[in-house]
Backbone atoms as SQL, in Angstrom:
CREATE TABLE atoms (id INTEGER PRIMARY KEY, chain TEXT, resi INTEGER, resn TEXT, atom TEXT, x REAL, y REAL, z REAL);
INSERT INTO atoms VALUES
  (1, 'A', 1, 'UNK', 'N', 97.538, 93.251, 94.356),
  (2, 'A', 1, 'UNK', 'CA', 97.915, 92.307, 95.387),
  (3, 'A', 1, 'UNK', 'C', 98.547, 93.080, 96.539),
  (4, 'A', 2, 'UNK', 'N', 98.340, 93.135, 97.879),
  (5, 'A', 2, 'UNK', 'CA', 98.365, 93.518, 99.069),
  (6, 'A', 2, 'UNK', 'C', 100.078, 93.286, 99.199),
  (7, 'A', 3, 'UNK', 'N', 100.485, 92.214, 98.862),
  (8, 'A', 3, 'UNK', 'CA', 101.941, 91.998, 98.844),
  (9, 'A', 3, 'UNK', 'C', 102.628, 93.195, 98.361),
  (10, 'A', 4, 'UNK', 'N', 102.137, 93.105, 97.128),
  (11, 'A', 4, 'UNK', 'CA', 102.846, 94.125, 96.251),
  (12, 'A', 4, 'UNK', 'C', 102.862, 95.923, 96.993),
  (13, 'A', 5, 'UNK', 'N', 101.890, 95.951, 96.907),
  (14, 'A', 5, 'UNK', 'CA', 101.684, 96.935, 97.399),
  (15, 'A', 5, 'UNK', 'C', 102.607, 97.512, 98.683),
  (16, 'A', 6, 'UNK', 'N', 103.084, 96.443, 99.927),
  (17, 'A', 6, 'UNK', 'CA', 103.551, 96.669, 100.686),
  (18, 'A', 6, 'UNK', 'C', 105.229, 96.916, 100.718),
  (19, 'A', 7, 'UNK', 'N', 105.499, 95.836, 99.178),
  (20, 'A', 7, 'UNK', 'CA', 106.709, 95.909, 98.913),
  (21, 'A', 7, 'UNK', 'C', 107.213, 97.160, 98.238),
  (22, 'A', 8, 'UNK', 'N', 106.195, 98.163, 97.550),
  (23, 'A', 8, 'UNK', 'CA', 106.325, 99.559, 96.912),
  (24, 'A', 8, 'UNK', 'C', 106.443, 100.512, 97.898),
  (25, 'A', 9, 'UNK', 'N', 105.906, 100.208, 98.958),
  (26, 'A', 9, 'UNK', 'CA', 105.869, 101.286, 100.281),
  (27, 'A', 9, 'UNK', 'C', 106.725, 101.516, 100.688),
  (28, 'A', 10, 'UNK', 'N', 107.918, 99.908, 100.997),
  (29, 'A', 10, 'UNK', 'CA', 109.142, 100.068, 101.554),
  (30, 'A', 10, 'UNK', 'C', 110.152, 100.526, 100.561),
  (31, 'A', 11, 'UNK', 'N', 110.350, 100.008, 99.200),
  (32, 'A', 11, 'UNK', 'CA', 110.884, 100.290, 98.442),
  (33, 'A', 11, 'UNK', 'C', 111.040, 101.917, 98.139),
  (34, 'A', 12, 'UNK', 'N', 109.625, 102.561, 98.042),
  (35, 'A', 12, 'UNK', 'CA', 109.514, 104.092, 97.913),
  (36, 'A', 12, 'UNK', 'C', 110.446, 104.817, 99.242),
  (37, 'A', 13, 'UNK', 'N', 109.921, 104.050, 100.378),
  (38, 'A', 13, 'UNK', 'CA', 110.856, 105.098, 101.518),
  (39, 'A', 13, 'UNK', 'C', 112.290, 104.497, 101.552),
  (40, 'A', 14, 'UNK', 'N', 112.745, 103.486, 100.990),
  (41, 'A', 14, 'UNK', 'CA', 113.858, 103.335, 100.942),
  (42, 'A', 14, 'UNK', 'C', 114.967, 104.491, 99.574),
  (43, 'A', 15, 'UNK', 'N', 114.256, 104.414, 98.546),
  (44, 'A', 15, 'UNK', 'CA', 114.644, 105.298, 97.524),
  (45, 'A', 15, 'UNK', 'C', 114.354, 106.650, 98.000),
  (46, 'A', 16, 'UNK', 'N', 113.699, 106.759, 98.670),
  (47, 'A', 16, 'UNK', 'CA', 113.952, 108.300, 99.459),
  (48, 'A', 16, 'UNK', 'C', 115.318, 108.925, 100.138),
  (49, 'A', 17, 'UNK', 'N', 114.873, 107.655, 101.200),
  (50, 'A', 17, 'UNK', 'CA', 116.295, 107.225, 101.874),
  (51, 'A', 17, 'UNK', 'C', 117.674, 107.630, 101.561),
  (52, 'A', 18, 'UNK', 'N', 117.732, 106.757, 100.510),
  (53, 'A', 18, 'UNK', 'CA', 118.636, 106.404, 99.883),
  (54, 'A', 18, 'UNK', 'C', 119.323, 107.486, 99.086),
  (55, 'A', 19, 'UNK', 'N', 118.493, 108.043, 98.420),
  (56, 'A', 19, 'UNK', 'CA', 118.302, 109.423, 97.711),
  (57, 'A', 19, 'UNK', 'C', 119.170, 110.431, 98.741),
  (58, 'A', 20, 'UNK', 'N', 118.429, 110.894, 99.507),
  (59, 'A', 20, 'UNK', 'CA', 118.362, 111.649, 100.387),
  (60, 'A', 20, 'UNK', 'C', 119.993, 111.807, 100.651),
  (61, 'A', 21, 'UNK', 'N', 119.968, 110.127, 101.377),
  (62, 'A', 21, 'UNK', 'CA', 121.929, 109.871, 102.248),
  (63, 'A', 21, 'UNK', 'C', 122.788, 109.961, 100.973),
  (64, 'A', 22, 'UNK', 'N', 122.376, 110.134, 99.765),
  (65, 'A', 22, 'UNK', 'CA', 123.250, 110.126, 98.972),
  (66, 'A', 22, 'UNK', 'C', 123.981, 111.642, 98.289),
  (67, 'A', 23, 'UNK', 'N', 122.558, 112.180, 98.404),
  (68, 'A', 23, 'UNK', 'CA', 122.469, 113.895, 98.036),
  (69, 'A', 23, 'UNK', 'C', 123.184, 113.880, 99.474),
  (70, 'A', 24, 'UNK', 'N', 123.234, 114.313, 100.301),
  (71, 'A', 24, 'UNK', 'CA', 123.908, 114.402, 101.330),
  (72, 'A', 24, 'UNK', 'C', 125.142, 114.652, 102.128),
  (73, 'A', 25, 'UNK', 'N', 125.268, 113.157, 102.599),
  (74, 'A', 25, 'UNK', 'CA', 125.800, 112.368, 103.709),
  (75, 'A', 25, 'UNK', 'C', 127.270, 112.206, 102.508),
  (76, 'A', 26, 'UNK', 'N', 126.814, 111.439, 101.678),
  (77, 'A', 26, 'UNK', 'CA', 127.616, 111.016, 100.687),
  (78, 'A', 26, 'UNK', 'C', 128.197, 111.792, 99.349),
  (79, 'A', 27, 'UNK', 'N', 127.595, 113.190, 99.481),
  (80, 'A', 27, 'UNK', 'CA', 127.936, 113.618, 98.154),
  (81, 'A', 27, 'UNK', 'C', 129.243, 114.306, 97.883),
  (82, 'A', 28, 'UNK', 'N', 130.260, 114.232, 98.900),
  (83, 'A', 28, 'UNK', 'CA', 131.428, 114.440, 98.602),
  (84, 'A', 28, 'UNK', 'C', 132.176, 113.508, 98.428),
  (85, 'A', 29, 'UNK', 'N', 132.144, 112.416, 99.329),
  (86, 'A', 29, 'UNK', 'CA', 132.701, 110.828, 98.529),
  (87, 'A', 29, 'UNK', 'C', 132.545, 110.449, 97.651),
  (88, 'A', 30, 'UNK', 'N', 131.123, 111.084, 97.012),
  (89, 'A', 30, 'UNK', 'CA', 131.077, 110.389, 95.491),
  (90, 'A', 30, 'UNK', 'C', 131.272, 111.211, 94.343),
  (91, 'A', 31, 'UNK', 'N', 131.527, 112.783, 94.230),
  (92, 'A', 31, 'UNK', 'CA', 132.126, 113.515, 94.060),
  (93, 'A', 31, 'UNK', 'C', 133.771, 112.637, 93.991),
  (94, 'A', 32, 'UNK', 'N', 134.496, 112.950, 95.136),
  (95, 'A', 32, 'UNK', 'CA', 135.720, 112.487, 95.040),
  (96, 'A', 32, 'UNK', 'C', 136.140, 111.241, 94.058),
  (97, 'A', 33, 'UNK', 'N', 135.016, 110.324, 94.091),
  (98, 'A', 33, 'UNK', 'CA', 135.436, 108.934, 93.911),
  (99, 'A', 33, 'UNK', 'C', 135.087, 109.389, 92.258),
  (100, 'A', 34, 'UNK', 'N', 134.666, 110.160, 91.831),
  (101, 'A', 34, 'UNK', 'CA', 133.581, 110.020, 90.369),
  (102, 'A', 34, 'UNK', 'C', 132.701, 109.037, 90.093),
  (103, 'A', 35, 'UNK', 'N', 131.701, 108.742, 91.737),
  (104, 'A', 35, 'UNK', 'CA', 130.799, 107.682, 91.103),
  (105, 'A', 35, 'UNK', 'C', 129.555, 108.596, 91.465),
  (106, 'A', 36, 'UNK', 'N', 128.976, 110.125, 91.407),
  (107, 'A', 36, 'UNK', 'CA', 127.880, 109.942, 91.834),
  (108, 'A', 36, 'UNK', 'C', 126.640, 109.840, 90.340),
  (109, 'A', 37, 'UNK', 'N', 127.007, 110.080, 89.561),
  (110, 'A', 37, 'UNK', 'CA', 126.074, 109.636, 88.484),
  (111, 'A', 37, 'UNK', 'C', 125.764, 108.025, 88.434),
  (112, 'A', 38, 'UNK', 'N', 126.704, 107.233, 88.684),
  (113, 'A', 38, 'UNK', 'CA', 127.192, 105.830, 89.254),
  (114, 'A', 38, 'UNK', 'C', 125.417, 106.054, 90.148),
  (115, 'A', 39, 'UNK', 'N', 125.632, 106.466, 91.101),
  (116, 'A', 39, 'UNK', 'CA', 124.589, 106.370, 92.566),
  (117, 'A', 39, 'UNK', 'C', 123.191, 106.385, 92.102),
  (118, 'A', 40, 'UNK', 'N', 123.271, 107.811, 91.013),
  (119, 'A', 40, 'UNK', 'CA', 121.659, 108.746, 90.816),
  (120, 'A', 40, 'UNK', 'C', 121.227, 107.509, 90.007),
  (121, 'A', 41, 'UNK', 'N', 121.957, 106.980, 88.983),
  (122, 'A', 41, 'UNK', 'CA', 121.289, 106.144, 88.402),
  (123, 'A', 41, 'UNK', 'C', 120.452, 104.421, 88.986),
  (124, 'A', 42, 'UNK', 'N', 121.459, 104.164, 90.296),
  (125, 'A', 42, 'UNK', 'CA', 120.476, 103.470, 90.756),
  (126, 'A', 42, 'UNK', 'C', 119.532, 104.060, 91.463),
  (127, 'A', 43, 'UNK', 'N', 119.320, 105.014, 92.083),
  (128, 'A', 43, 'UNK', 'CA', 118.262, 105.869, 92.533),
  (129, 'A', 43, 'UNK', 'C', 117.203, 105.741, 91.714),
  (130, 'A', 44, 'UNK', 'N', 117.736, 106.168, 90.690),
  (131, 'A', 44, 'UNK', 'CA', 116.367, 106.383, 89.120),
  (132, 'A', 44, 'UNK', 'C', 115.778, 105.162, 89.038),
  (133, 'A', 45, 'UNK', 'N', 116.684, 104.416, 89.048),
  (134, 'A', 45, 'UNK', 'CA', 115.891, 103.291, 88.319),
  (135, 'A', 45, 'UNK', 'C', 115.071, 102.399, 89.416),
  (136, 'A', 46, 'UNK', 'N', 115.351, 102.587, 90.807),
  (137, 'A', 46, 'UNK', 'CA', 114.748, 102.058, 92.022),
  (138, 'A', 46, 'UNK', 'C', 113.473, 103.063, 91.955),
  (139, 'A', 47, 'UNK', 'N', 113.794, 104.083, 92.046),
  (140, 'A', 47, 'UNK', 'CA', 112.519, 105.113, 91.768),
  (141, 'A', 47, 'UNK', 'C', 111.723, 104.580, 90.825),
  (142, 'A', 48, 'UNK', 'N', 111.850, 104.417, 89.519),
  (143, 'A', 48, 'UNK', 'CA', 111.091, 104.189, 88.365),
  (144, 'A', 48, 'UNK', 'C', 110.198, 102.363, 88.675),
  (145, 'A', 49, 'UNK', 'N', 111.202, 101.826, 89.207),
  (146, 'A', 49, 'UNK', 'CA', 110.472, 100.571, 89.309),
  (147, 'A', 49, 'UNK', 'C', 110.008, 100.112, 90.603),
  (148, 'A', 50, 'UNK', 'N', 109.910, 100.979, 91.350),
  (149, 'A', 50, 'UNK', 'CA', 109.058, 101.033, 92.849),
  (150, 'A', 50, 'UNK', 'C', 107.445, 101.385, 92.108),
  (151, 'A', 51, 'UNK', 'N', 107.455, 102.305, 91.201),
  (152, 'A', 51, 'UNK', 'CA', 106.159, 102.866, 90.462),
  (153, 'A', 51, 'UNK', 'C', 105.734, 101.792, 90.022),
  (154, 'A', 52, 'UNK', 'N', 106.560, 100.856, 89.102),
  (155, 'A', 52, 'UNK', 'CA', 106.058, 99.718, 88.484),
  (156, 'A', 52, 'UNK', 'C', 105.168, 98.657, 88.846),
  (157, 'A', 53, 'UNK', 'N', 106.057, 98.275, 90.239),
  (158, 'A', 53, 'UNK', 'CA', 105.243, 97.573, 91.313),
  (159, 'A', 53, 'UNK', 'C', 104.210, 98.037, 91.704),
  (160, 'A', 54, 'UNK', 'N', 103.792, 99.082, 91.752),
  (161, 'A', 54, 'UNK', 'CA', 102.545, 99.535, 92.501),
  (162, 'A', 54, 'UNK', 'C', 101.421, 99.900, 91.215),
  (163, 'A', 55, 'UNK', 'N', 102.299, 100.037, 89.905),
  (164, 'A', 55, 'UNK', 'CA', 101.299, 99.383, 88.966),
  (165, 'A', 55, 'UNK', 'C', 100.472, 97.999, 88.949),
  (166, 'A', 56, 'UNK', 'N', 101.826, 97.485, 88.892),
  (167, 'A', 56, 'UNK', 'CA', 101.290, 96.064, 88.687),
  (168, 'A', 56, 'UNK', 'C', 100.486, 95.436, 89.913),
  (169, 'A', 57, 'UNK', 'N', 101.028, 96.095, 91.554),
  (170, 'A', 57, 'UNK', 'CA', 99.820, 96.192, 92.627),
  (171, 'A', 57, 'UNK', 'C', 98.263, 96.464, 92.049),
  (172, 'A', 58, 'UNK', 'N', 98.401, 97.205, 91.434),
  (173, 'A', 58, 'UNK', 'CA', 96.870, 98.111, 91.112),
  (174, 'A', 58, 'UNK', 'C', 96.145, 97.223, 89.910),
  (175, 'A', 59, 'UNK', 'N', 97.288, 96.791, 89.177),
  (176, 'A', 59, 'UNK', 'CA', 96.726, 96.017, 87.902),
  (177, 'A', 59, 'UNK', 'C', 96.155, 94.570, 88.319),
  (178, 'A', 60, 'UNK', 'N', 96.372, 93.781, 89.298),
  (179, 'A', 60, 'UNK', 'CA', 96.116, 92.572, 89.338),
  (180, 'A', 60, 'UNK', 'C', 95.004, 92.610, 89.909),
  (181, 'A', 61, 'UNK', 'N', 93.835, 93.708, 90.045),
  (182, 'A', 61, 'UNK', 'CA', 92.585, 94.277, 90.472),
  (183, 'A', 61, 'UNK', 'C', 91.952, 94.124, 88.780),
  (184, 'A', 62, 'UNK', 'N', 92.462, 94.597, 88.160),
  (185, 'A', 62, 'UNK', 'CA', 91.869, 94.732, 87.279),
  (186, 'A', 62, 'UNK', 'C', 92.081, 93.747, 85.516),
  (187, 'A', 63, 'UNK', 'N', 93.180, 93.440, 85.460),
  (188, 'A', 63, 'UNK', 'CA', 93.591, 92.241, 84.827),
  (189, 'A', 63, 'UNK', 'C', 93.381, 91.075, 84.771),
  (190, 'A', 64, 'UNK', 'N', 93.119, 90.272, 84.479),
  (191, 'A', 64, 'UNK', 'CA', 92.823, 88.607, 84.548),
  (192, 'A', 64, 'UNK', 'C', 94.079, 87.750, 84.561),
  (193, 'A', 65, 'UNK', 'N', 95.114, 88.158, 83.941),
  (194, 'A', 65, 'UNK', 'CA', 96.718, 87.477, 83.911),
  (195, 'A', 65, 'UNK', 'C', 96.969, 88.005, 84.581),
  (196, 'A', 66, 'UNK', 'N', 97.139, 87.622, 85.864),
  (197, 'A', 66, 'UNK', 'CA', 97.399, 87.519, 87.451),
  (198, 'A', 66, 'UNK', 'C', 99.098, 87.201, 87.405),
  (199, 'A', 67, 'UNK', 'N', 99.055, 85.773, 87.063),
  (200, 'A', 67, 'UNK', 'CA', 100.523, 85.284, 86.833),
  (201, 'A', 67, 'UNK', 'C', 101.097, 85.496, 86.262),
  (202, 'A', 68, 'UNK', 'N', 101.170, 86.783, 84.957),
  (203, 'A', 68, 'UNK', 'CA', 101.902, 86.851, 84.369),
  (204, 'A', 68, 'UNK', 'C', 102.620, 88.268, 85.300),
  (205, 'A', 69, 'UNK', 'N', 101.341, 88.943, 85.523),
  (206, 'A', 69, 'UNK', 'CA', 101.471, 90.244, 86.461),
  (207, 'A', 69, 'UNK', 'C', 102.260, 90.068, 87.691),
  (208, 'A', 70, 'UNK', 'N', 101.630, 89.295, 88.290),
  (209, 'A', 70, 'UNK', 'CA', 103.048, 88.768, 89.526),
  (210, 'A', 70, 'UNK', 'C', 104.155, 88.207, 89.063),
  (211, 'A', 71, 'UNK', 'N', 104.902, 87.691, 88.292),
  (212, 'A', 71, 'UNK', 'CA', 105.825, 87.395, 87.808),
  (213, 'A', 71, 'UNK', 'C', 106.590, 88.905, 87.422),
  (214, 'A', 72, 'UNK', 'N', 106.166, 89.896, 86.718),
  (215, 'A', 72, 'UNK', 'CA', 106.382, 90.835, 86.375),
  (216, 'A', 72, 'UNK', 'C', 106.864, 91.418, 87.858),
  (217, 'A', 73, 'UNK', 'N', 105.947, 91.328, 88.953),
  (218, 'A', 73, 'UNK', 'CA', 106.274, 92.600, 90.129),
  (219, 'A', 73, 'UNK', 'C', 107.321, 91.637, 90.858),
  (220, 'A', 74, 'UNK', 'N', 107.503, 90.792, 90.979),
  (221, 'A', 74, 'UNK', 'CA', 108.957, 90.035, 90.979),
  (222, 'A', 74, 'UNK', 'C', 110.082, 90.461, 90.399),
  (223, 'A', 75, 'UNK', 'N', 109.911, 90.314, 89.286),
  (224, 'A', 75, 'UNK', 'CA', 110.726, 90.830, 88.315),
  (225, 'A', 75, 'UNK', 'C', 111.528, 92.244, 88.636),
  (226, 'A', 76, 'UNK', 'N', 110.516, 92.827, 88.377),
  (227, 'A', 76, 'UNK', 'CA', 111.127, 94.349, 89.533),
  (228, 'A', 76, 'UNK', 'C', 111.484, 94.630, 90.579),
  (229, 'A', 77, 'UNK', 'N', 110.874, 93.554, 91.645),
  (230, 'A', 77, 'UNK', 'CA', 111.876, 93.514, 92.809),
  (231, 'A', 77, 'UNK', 'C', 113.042, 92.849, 92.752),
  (232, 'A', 78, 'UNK', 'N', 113.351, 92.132, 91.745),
  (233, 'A', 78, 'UNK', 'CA', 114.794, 91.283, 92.221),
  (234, 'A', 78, 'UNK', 'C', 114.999, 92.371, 90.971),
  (235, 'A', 79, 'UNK', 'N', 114.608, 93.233, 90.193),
  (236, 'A', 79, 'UNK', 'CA', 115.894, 93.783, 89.101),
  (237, 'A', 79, 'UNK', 'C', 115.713, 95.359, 90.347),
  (238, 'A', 80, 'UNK', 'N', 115.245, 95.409, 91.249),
  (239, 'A', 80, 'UNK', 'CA', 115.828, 96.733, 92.356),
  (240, 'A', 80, 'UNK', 'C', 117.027, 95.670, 93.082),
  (241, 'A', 81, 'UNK', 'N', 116.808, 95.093, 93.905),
  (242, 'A', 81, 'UNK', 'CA', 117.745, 94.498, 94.575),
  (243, 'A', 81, 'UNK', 'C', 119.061, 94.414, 93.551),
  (244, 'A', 82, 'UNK', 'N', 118.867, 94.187, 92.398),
  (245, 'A', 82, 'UNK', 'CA', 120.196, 93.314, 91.968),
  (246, 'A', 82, 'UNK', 'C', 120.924, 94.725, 91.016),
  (247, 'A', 83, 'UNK', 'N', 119.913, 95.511, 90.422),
  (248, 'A', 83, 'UNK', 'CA', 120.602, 96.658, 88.901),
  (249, 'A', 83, 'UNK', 'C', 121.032, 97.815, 90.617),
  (250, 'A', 84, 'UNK', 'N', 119.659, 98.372, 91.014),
  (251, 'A', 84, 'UNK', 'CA', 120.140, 99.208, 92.154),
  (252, 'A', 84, 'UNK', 'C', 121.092, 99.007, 92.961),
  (253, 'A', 85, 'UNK', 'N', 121.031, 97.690, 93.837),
  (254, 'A', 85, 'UNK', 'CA', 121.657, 97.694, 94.893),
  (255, 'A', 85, 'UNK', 'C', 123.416, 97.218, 94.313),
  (256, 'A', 86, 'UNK', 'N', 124.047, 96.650, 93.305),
  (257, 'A', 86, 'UNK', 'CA', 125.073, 97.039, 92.222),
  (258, 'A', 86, 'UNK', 'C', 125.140, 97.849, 92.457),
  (259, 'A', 87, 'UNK', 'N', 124.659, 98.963, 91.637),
  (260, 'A', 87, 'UNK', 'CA', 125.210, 100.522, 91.443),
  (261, 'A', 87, 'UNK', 'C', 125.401, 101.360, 92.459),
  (262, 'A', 88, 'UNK', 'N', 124.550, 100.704, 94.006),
  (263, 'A', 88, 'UNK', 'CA', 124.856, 101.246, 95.305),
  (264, 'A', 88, 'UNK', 'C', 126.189, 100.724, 96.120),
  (265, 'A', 89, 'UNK', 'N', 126.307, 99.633, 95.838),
  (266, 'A', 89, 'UNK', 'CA', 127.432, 98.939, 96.214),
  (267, 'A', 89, 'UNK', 'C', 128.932, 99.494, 95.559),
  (268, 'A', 90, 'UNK', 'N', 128.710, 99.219, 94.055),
  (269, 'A', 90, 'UNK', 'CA', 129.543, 100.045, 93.306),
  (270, 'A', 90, 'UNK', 'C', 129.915, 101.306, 93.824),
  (271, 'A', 91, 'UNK', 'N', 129.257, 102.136, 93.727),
  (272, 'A', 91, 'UNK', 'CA', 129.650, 103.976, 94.274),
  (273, 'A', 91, 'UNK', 'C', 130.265, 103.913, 95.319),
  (274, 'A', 92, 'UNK', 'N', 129.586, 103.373, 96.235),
  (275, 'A', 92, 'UNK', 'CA', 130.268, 103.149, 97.537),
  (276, 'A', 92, 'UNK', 'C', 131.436, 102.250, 97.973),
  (277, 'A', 93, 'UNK', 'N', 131.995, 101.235, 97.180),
  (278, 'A', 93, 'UNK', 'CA', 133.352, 100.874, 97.628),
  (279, 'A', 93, 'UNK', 'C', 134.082, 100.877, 96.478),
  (280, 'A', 94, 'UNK', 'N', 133.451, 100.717, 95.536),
  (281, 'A', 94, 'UNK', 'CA', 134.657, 100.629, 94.192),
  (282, 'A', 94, 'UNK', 'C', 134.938, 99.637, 93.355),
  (283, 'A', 95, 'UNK', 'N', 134.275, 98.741, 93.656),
  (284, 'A', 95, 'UNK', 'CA', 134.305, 97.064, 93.526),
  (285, 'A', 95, 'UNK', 'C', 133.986, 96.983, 92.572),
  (286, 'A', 96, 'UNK', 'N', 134.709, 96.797, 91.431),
  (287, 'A', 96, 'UNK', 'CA', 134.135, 96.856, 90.029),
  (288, 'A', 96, 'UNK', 'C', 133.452, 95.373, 89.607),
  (289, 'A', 97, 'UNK', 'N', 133.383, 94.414, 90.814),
  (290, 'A', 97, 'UNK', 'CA', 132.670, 93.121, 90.211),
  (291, 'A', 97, 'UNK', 'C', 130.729, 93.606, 90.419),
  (292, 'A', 98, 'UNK', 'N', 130.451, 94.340, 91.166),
  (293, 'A', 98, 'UNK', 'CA', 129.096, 95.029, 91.362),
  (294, 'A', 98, 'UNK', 'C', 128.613, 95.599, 89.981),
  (295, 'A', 99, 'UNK', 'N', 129.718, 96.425, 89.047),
  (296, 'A', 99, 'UNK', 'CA', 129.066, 96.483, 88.148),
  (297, 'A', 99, 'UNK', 'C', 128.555, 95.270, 86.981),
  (298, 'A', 100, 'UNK', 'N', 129.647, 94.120, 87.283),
  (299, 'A', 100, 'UNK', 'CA', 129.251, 93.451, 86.464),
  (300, 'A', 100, 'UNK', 'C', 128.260, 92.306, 86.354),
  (301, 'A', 101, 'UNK', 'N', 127.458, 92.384, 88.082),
  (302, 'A', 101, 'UNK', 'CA', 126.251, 91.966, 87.859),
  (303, 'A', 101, 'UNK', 'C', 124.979, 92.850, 87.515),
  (304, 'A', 102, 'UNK', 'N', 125.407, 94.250, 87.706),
  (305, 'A', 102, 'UNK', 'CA', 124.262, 95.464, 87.175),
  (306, 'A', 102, 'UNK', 'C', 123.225, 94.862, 86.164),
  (307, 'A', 103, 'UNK', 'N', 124.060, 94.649, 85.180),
  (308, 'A', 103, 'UNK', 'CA', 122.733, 93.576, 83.763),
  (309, 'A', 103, 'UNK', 'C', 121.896, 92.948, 83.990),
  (310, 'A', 104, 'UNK', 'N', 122.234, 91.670, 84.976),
  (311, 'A', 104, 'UNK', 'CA', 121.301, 91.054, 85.552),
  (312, 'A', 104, 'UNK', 'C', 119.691, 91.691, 86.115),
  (313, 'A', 105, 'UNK', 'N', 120.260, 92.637, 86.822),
  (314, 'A', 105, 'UNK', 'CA', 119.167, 93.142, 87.194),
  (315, 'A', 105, 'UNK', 'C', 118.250, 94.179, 86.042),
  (316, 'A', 106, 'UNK', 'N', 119.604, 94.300, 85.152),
  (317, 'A', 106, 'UNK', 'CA', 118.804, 95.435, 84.292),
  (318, 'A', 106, 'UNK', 'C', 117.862, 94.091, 83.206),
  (319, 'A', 107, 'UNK', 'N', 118.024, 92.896, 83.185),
  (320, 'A', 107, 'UNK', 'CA', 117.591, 91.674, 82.372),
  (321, 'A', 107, 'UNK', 'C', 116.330, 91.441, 82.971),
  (322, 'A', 108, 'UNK', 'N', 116.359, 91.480, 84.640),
  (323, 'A', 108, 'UNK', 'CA', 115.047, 91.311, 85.568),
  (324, 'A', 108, 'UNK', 'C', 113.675, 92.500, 84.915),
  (325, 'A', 109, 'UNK', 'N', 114.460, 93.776, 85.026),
  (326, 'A', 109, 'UNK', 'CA', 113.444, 94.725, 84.444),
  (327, 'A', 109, 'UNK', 'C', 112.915, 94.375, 83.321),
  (328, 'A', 110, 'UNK', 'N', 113.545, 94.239, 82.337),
  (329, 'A', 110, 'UNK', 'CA', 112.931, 94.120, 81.120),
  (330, 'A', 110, 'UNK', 'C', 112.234, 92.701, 80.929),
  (331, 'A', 111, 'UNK', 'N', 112.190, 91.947, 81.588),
  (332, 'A', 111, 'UNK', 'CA', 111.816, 90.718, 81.804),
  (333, 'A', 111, 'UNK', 'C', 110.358, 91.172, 82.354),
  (334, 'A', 112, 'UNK', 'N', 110.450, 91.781, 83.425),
  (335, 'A', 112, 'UNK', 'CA', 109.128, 92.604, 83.858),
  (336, 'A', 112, 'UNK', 'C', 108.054, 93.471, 82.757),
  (337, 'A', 113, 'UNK', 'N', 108.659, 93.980, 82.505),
  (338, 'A', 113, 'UNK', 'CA', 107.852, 94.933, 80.784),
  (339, 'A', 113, 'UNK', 'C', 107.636, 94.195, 80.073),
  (340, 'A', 114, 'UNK', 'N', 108.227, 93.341, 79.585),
  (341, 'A', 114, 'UNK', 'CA', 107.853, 92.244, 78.442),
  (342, 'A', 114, 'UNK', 'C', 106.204, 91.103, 79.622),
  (343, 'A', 115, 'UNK', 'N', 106.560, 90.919, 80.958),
  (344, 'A', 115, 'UNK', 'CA', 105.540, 90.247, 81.448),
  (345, 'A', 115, 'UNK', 'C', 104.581, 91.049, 81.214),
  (346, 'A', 116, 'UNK', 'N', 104.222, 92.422, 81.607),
  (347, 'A', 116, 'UNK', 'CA', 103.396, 93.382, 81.305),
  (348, 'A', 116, 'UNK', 'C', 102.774, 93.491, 80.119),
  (349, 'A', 117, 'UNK', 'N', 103.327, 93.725, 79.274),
  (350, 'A', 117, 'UNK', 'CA', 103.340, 93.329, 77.459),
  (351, 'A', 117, 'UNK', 'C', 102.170, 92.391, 77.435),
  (352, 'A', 118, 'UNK', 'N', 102.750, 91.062, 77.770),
  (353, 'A', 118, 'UNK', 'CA', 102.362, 90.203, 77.594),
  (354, 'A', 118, 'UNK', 'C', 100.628, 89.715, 78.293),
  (355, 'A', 119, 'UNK', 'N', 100.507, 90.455, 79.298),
  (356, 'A', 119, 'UNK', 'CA', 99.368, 90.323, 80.463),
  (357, 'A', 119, 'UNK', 'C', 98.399, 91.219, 79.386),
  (358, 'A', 120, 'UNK', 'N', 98.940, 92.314, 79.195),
  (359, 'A', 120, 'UNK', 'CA', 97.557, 93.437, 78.635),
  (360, 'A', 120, 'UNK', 'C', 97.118, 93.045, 76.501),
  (361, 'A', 121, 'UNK', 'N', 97.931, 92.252, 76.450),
  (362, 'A', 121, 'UNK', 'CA', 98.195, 91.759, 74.744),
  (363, 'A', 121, 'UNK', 'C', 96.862, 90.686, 75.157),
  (364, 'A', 122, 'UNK', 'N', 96.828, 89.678, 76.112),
  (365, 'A', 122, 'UNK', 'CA', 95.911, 88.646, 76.158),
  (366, 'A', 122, 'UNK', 'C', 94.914, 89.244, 77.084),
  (367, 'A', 123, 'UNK', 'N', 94.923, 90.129, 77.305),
  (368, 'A', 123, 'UNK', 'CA', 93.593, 90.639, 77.928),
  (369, 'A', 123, 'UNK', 'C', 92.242, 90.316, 77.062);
């Protein structure tokens, strides 16, 4: 799906981005603060599920569970917005209520894999 696809593009140069200002711009604040493992890990996991999406872009070419597949690349975009952008928020001010929506998003991911699961099982 063309959607998808477009949403992996931005997502990828944003985790670059992001990456990048963090190795950086930021790596003595987060040093200081002891959050940059805090940071890399939303990095990783924005990284890892930017890929996902552009799986599941590529898969709904070739799959017949369409809806389960888009549900899935949903899934991964609201568990980047919500596990990543937490752990970005977190590092950067300190706000320990950021971590405690982190799950949520980490619930979105796996919500996504299990849609996946589920799309290539009824193939």
């Amino acid at each position: 799906m063309k959607l998808f696809l477009i949403i992996a593009s931005v997502f990828g140069f944003l985790f670059v981005a992001i990456g990048a200002f963090g190795a950086h711009a930021l790596s003595e604040r987060l040093a200081e603060t002891g959050r940059t493992e805090t940071f890399e890990t939303g990095v990783l996991y924005h990284m890892i599920h930017t890929a996902a999406i552009l799986a599941v872009a590529i898969l709904t070419r070739y799959l017949s569970a369409t809806g389960l597949l888009y549900g899935a690349g949903w899934a991964f975009t609201a568990g980047i917005i919500i596990f990543s952008g937490s752990l970005y928020a977190l590092s950067l001010t300190g706000i320990r209520v950021f971590g405690a929506i982190t799950p949520i998003g980490g619930a979105a991911f796996l919500a996504g894999w299990v849609l996946i699961f589920i799309a290539a099982v009824n193939e």
